[in-house]
C-alpha positions as CSV (number, residue, x, y, z in Angstrom):
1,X,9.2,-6.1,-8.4
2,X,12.3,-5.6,-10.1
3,X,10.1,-5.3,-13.4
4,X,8.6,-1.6,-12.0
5,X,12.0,-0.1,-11.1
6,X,12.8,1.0,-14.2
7,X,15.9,1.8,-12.7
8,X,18.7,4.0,-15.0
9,X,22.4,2.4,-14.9
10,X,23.6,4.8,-12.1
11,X,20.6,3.9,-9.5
12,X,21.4,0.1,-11.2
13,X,25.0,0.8,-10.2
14,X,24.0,2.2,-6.5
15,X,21.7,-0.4,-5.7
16,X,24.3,-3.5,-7.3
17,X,26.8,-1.8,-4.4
18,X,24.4,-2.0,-1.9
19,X,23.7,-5.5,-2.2
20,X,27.2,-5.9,-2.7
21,X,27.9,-4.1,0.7
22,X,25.6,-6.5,2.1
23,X,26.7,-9.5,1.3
24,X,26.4,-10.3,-2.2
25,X,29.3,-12.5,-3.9
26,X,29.9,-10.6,-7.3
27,X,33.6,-10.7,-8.9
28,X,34.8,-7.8,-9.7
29,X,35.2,-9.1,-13.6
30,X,31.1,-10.1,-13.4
31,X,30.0,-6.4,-12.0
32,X,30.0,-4.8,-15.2
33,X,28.3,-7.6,-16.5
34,X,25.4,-8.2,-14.3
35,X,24.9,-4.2,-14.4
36,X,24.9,-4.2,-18.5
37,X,21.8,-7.1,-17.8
38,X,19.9,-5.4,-15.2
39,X,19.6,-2.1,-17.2
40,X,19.1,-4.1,-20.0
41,X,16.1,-6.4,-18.3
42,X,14.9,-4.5,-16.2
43,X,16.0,-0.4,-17.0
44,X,14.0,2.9,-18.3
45,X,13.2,0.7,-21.7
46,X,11.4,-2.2,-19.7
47,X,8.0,-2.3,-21.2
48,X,7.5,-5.9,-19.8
49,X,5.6,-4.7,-16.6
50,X,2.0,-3.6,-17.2
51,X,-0.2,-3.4,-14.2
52,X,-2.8,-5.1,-12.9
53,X,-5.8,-3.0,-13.6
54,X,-8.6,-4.3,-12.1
55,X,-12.1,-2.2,-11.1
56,X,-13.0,-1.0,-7.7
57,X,-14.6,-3.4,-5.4
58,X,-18.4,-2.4,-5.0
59,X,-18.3,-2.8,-1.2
């Protein structure tokens, strides 16, 4: 899932401080880190999700 988000680093950054808000353990010192890797991994330049494409069912 976190493949097709695609996110850009300010919905990364919203969505890192809302699992932050609740709950998540991130230092303050790894925040900036973690958010470099998720845009990174898994930002607008993620081209390692292509979907399943499969053809209709006949039924």
């Amino acid at each position: 899932m976190l493949r097709q988000q695609r996110l850009s680093r300010s919905k990364w950054t919203a969505e890192l401080n809302k699992m932050i808000g609740w709950g998540a353990r991130v230092a303050p010192q790894d925040k900036a880190v973690l958010l470099g890797y998720l845009v990174k991994r898994f930002g607008p330049a993620n081209n390692r999700f292509r979907p399943l494409l499969s053809p209709p069912s006949a039924e």
